[in-house]
Each structure stands twice: as structure tokens, then as C-alpha cells.
N, C-alpha and C positions, 0 to 999 in steps of 0.2 A: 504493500500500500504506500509506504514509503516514497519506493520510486514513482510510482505512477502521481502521487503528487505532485514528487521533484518536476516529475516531464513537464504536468500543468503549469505550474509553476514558472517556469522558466520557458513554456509558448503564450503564456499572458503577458509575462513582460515581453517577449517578443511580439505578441499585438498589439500594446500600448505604444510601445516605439513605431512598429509598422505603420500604425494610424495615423502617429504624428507625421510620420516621415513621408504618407501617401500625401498627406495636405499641404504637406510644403513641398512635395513634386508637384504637386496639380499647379502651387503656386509659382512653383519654379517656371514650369510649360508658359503658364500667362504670363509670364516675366520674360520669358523667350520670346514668346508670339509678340509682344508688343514692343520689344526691342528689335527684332528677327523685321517687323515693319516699317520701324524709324531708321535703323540704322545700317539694315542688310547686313551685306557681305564688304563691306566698305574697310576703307582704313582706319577712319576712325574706332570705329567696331575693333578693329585687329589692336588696335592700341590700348583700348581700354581694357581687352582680357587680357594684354599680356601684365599690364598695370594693374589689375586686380590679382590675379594669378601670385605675386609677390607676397604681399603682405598672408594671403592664403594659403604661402607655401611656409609661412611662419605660424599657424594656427593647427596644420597638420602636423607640428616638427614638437611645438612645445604647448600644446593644446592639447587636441584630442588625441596627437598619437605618444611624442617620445614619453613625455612627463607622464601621461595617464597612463601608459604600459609599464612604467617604472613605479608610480606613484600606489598604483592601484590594490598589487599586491602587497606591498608593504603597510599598505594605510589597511589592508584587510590583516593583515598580522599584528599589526599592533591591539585594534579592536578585540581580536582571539586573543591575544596573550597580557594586553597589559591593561584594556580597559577603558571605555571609549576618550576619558577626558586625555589621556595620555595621548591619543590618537588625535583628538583636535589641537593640542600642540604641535603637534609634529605638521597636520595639515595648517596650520598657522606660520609654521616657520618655511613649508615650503611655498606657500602663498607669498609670504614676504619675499624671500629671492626671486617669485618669478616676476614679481612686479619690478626687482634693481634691475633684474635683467631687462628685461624688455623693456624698463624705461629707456637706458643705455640704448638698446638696440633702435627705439623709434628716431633717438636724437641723433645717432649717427646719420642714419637713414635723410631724414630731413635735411641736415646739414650737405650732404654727398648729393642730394636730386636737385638742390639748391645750388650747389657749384659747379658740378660735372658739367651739364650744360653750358655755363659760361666761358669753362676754359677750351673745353673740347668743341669741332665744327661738326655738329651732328645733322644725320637728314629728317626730315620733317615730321616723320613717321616715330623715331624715338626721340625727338622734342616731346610731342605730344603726351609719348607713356610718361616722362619725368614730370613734366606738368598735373598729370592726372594721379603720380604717386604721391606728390605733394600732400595730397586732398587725401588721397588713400590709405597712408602708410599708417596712420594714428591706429587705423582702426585693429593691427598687431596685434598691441594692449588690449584692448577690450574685448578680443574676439578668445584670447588665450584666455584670459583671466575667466570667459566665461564657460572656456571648452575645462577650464579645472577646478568649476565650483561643479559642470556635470558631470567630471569625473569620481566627485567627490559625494552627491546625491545616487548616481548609480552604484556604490559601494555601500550606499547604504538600503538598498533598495528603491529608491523614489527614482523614476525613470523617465515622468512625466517631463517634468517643465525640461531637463537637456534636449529633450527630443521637440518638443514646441518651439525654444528657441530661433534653427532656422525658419518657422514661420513668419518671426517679425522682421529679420531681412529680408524675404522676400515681398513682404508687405510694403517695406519702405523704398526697396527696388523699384515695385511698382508704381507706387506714386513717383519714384523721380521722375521715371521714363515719361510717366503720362503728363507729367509739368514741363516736361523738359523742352517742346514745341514751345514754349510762351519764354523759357529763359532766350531763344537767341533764335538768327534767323540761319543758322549755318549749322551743319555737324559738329561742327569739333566747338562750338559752342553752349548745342544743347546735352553734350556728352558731360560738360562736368556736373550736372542738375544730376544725375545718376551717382557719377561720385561722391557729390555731397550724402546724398540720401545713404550710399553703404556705410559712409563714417558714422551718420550719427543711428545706423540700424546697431551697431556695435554699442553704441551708449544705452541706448532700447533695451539690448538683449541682458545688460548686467543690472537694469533696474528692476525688471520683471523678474530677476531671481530674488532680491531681496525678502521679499513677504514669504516665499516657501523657507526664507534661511531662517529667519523669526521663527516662523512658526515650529521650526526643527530644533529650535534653541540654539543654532549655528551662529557664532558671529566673527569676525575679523578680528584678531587683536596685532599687532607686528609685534613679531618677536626676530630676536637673532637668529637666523635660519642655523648660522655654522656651531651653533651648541647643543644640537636634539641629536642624538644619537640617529636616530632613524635617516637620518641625511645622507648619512656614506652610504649606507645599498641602496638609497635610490638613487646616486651621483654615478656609482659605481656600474650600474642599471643603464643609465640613462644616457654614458657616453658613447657604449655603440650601437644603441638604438637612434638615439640623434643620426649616429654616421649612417646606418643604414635608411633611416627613413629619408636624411638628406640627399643621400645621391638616388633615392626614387623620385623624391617629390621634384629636385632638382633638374630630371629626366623628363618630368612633365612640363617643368617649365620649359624646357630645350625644348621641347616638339613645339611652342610657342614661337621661342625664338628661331627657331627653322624656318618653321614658317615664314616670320618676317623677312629673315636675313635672307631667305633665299627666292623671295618672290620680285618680279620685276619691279622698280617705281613705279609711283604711280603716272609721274613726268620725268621721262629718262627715255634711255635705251636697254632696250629688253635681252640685252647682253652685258657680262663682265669680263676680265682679265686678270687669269690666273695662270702665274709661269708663264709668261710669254703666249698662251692661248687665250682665245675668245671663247667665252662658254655662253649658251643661254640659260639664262633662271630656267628652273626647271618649274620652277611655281609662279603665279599671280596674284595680285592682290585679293584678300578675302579668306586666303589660307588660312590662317592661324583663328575667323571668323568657321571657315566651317569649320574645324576641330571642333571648336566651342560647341557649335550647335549640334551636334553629330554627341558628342559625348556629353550633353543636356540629358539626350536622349535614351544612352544606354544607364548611363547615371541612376536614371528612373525607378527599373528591377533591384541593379544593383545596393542603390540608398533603400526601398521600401525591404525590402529581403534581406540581403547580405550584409550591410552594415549593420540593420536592427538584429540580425542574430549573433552574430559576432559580440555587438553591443552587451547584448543581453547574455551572453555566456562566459564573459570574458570573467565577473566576478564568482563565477560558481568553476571557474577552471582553476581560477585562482585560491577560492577557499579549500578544494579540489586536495589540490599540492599541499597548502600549508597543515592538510592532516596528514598529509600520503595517504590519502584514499584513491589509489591508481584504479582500484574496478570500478568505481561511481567516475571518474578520472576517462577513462576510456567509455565507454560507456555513453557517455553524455557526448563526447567527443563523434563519436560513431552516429551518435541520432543528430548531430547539428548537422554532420558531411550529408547524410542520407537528405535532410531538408536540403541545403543548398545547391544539391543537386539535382532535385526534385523540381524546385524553382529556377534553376541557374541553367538549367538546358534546355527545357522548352522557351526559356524567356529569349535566346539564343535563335531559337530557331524563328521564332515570332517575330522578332522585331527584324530579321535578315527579309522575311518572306515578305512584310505588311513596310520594308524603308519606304517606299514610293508613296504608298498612299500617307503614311505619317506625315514624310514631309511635307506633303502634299498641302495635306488638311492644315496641319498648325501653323506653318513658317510663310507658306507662296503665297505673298500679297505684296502690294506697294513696293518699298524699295526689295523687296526679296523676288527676286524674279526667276524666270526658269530654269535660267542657268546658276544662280544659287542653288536652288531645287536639285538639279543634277545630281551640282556636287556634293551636296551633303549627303543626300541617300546612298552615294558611292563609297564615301566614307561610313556610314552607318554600316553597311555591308562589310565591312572588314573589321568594324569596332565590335560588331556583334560576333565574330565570331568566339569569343574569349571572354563574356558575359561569365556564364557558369565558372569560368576557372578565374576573374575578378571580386565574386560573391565568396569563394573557396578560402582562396588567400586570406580575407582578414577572420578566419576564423582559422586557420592555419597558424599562421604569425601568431596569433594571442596564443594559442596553446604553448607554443615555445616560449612564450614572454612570464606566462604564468609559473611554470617550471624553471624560470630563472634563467634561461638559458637564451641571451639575447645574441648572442656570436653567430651564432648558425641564419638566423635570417639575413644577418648584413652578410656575412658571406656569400650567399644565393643570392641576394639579392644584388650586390654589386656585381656580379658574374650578369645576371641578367640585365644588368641597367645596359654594361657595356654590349652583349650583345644586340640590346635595343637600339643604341647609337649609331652602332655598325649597320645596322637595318636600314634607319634612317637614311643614313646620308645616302647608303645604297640603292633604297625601293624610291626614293622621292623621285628621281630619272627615268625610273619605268608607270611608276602610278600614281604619279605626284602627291597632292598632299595623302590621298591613302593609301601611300606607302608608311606615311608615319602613326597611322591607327594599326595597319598591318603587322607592323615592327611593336608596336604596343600588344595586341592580341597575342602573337608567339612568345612574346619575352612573357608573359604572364602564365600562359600554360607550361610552358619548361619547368617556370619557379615554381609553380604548383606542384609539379611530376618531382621534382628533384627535395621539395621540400616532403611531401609524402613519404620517399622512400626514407630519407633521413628520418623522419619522424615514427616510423616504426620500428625501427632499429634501434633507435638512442632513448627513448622519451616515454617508454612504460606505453607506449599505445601499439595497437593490434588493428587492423583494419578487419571488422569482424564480415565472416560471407553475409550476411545480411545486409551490409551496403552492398556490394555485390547486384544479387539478388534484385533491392532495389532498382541501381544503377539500369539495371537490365529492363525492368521492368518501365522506368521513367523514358528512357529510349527508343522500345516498340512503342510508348502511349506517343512523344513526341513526335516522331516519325507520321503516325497517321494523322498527327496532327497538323504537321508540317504540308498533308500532301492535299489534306483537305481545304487549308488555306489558300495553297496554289489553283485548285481546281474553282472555290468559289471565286475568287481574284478573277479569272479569266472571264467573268462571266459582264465583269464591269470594267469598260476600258476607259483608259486614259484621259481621253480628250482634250490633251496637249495641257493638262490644270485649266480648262478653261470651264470647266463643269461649277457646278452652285455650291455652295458651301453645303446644302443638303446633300449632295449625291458627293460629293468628296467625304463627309460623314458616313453614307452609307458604305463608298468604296473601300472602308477603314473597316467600319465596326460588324456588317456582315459577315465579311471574310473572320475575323477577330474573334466575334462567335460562335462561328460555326466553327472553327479551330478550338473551341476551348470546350464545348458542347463533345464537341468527339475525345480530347485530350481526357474530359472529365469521364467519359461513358469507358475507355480503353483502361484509366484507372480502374474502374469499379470491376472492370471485366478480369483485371489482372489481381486485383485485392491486392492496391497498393496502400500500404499501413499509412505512407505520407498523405496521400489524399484521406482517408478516414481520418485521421489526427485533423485534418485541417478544417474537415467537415464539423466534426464535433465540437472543435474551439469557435466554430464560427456562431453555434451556437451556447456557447457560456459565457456569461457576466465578465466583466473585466471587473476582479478584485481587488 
């Protein structure tokens, strides 16, 4: 009885995250559509992600990922052993340091966007990003500080408000965009109306934690970080997880800057000169805009599924270890794989068959025109193949994390960064920008494969045949899933995007479910445990 509570247990908190996390994808989508309108595939567009993309690669570093994989298990050990007031010190002291840090970090920051551009002749395209980091960079601070009070509420169970948060960015997202026509009559004038709105969506999101921390009896005090004993394993922690999640997240931002660096001017000549050769850009303006939009998309599955499971199991892997309970350890480990695979391979297959009519419906309007349209779905086409093995990984990683054992993912994972790079610069000449989602998708499943084997060998887990078994089963349902979608698809064509906003709904959502009508009937047929689980939690209370 025990276990079967556990399961409950830990797929309720994985529907309270889910829930939040589907409302601020839907939010996210309307944040896309209305930006994906105003600003297309344009330069300006290409400037602002790569100028947002910064400060966000400091939110995954010392936010939600290195700190809170570091933080997490330790703040769960002190709680077991020493008792919670001892453990709100300890989270008090490392609150304090992350605040000297990041103060430090934003002032640099500022300082450096503030004179680079003066001394250096830069072209117009990275003017714009330092201009727009200016306005950006602040929101570092506030975004970490808020990704380590939900680190801090998920370790104690409250899973709500972390998971709401990105709601109120996207909220504030929205209203930039939609004000942003009345700040100016040009691009790159209504684009910083958008900037503003992220900085102060980051103010937003640490005041609406406030009343859940009262109400917890939680409060701030500063203390000396460097005198709490609990400091050194999380320092000791958290140095090569920084390294490794920095040369990932680092990687994502190079597919950015590829993008850029390697797309023609917008006024120029559509050739450079390297070693005495003439080369042609291999890319055009808007690259580093579809990426964005193309990975909005797979994002989707990914964030409602794979991050909220992850999310939600990372503190039960970790209280896990800190008994040694390696068969509740495994165990639980084995039924999170079986979900995400469950969801991460049909979602795979759906979102490759249904690119055309997605982009169709959300994006091709106004300034997004056919040939944005194109491109993006071509990229979506290659982002999606590596869905399931994206949703795998952060529930991978945190199993190592939780076992203390953070060497082994930066080691795979810097293996993988560089073979991504190598990709890169290689597929961009044959499939342009999606050569850099393609080189993304492989280097993902590798790390996936190579991190599995590792992790049955070293780390007390056993891949039990019952994922298997599942696996097996999720595959024939997807398959006829896959082929159902194809066949209703054919039945609505194209019409160059020129068809009504109803009949581009329909050429979405028919196909969509009639794919998931057979996907669910091929479950039932095969008695697969993951669809039963999902059935039954759909109907019980969130407690």
C-alpha cells in the first residue's frame, strides 16, 4: 500500500506542475503568435533572442539547474538529520551568497554592454543585442533568486507557486508585445517595450512568492554564507555541475550565435572571406528567429511532461539516497523512464507529422509569411526528432545528481556539447539552419544512450524488463498513431496557408485526434499500465 501511495503521490505532484506548466505553454504559444506577427523572422527578432537567451543562460546555471541540483539534496539532508531550523540556516546562508554573486555578476554585465560597444566597431545586428541586454541583464537577479526560493518550496513539498511563476512572464511578455505598436513606429523601437516588460516580469515573479513564504513561516534573514557547514558539499557539488550545465547551456546559446554570425547582412554582400576564399553565408536573416520559434514548439511536451517529472522526482530520488533505499531508488526511477517514454515518443512522432499545419495555424500571419512558415516547420522536423530522449535526460541527470555523483554528466555531456558543434558548423552547409536542431536532436540521444549505460553499471539502478515491455508497447501504439495522422492529413490540403483560420484549425486538430483516439484505443488494446495510470489520475483530486 505503501508504494502505491508513493506512485500517487509523486503523479499528483507531477499534475500540479503539469497544469501549471500546460498554462504557461498555452501562454507561451500566445506570446509567440503575437510576437511571431509583429516581429516575424526579422533581425530585430534575431537580436532580441539572442539578448534574452543571456541572462536565461544564467537562470538555468545558478537557478533552477547548478544550485538546485547541488542545493537540493543537501537542504533534504539537513531537514532528515539535523532538523528543519538548522536547514533554514543553511538555506539562508546560501540565499545570501547567491545574491553577492549575482549582484557582482549583473554589475559586470552592465558595465561590459555599456563599453564594448563604444570601443569596438560593431555591425548593427549586435549593437542592437547590447542595447537590448542593457534593459535585460537585471532580470539574472530576480529570475535566480526566484528559481531558489522554488527550489526551496519543492523540497518541501509545495510545488504550486514555482510552477505558476512562469505564468507571470508570460503574462507580462504579452502585454509588452501588445503595447509595443504604440511605443514606436519602427522594429527595433517597438522591441525594447518587450524588454522592459521581461525585466520587470522578474520583479513580479519574487513578489508573488512572498505570501506563500509567510504563510510557510519562511523568511530571509543574511547570514555569513562561508560559516554553515552545509556550504562545502554544496560548493563542492556545484562546481562541476556549473561546468557541465555551462558548456550545454553555452551550446544553446552558440546555435544563437551561428545563427547570427553566419547569416548574410541584412545590407551587404551575401559572401565573406576566409583564407584567401570567398564563401557564401550559408544562412539568412531570420535564422537564429526560426530556432526560437521551432523550439517554442517542441518546448511544449517537453516543459508540460519532462521537466514537470523530473521536477517532481528529483526530491524523492534524493531522499531516495540519503537512506540508501536503492529498491524504492530504482524502482521509482524505472516508472518515471516508462512515463517519459510513454509521452516523449508519441509526442515525437506528432509534432514531426502535424509541423505544417502547427505552423500553419499559430505563426503565418502578417509579418510571418510563407517562407517563415517553410522554415520553421523544417526545423521543427528535425527538433522533433529527439523530443523523447530531451524529456529522458532531465530525469536522467537528476538521478546522478541525487547520488552525489555530478562528474559523470559533465563528462557526457561535454563529449556531447563538442560533438554538437562539430555538427553544427558541418550540417549548416547542407540544411542550413536545420542542420543546427539536427546536430541538437543527435547530440541528445547519444547523451541519453551513453548516460543509461553508465547509469546501470555504477549507480544501484537496473533497467527492469518492464520498461522494456512498455517501450515496446508505447511504439506499436505510436506507430499507428503516426500513420493515422498521415492518412487523415491527406485528406485536407494545403492551400498555399491561404485557407480561414477555421479550416487551418480543422487541418490541425482533426488529424491531432484522430491520432490520439487510435494512440489511446492501441493502449487499451495492448494494456498499457502508463495509459491506465494516466486514466485514473485524470480522475482524482489534486491533494
Amino acid at each position: 500500500m505503501k508504494t502505491i501511495s508513493r506512485s500517487y503521490s509523486l503523479f499528483r505532484s507531477v499534475r500540479i506542475i503539469s497544469i501549471c506548466t500546460f498554462t504557461s505553454r498555452i501562454l507561451g504559444l500566445v506570446r509567440d503568435i503575437i510576437c511571431a506577427s509583429i516581429f516575424g523572422t526579422s533581425m530585430v527578432w534575431d537580436a532580441f533572442i539572442v539578448a534574452f537567451k543571456i541572462p536565461n543562460l544564467f537562470r538555468r546555471l545558478f537557478g533552477e539547474g547548478a544550485l538546485s541540483a547541488a542545493f537540493i539534496p543537501v537542504f533534504t539532508e539537513q531537514i532528515e538529520k539535523h532538523g528543519s531550523a538548522e536547514a533554514w540556516k543553511f538555506a539562508n546562508a546560501i540565499a545570501t551568497l547567491l545574491i553577492i554573486i549575482l549582484g557582482g555578476v549583473v554589475l559586470l554585465g552592465e558595465g561590459s554592454f555599456l563599453v564594448i560597444p563604444k570601443i569596438f566597431h560593431i555591425q548593427e545586428k549586435w549593437q542592437l543585442i547590447y542595447k537590448l541586454l542593457i534593459i535585460m541583464f537585471p532580470y539574472v537577479l530576480c529570475i535566480c533568486l526566484v528559481a531558489f526560493i522554488g527550489a526551496v518550496l519543492n523540497t518541501i513539498h509545495h510545488f504550486f507557486m514555482p510552477a505558476f511563476t512562469p505564468i507571470v512572464m508570460n503574462t507580462c511578455w504579452i502585454l509588452g508585445a501588445i503595447l509595443s505598436p504604440y511605443t514606436g513606429d519602427t522594429l527595433e523601437k517597438m522591441i525594447y517595450a518587450v524588454a522592459i516588460a521581461t525585466f520587470l516580469s522578474g520583479l513580479i515573479q519574487i513578489g508573488i512568492h512572498i505570501p506563500i513564504l509567510r504563510k510557510k513561516e519562511i523568511s530571509y534573514r543574511p547570514a555569513l554564507p562561508f560559516s554553515h557547514p552545509g556550504l562545502k558539499p554544496v560548493l563542492s557539488r556545484i562546481t562541476p555541475i556549473v561546468f557541465g550545465l555551462a558548456i550545454v547551456q553555452i551550446n544553446v546559446l552558440l546555435d544563437s550565435v551561428i545563427a547570427i554570425g553566419f547569416s548574410a547582412p541584412q545590407s551587404g554582400p551575401d559572401y565573406f572571406h576566409f583564407a584567401g576564399m570567398t564563401i557564401q553565408y550559408p544562412l539568412r536573416i531570420g535564422a537564429a528567429s526560426v530556432l526560437y520559434y521551432s523550439d517554442r514548439l517542441i518546448q511544449f511536451p517537453l516543459g508540460v511532461f519532462g521537466i514537470a517529472m523530473a521536477t517532481a522526482i528529483f526530491p524523492l530520488f534524493s531522499a531516495h539516497a540519503v537512506r540508501g533505499d536503492w529498491g524504492n531508488f530504482s524502482a521509482t526511477f524505472n516508472k518515471a523512464l516508462k512515463f517519459i517514454l510513454f509521452i516523449g515518443i508519441p509526442a515525437s512522432l506528432g509534432i514531426i507529422m502535424l509541423r505544417e499545419p502547427i505552423v500553419d495555424l499559430l505563426y503565418r500571419r502578417n509579418q510571418f509569411n510563407a517562407e517563415s512558415a517553410y522554415r520553421t516547420s523544417r526545423v521543427v522536423l528535425f527538433y522533433g526528432i529527439g523530443i523523447w530522449a530531451y524529456c529522458g535526460l532531465h530525469v536522467l541527470i537528476r538521478a546522478f545528481y541525487s547520488v552525489k555523483d555530478t562528474v559523470t554528466p559533465v563528462k557526457v555531456g561535454a563529449i556531447c556539447v563538442g560533438l554538437n558543434l562539430i555538427l553544427n558548423i558541418s550540417l549548416i552547409w547542407i540544411v542550413q539552419e536545420g542542420g543546427l536542431a539536427l546536430s541538437t536532436a543527435i547530440s541528445a540521444i547519444t547523451q541519453i544512450i551513453i548516460l543509461t549505460i553508465i547509469l546501470q553499471k555504477r549507480l544501484h539502478i537496473k533497467i527492469e524488463k518492464e520498461v522494456v515491455i512498455s517501450l515496446q508497447k508505447t511504439m506499436v501504439a505510436s506507430i499507428a498513431m503516426a500513420f493515422t495522422c498521415w492518412y487523415v492529413l491527406r485528406i485536407f490540403p494545403d492551400f498555399n496557408g491561404d485557407g480561414s483560420l477555421f479550416y487551418k484549425g480543422l487541418r490541425l486538430f482533426v488529424p491531432m485526434l484522430s491520432a490520439l483516439t487510435v494512440f489511446s484505443i492501441a493502449s487499451i488494446v495492448l494494456k498499457s499500465e502508463e495509459f491506465g495510470h494516466m486514466v485514473r489520475l485524470s480522475f482524482r483530486r489534486i491533494s
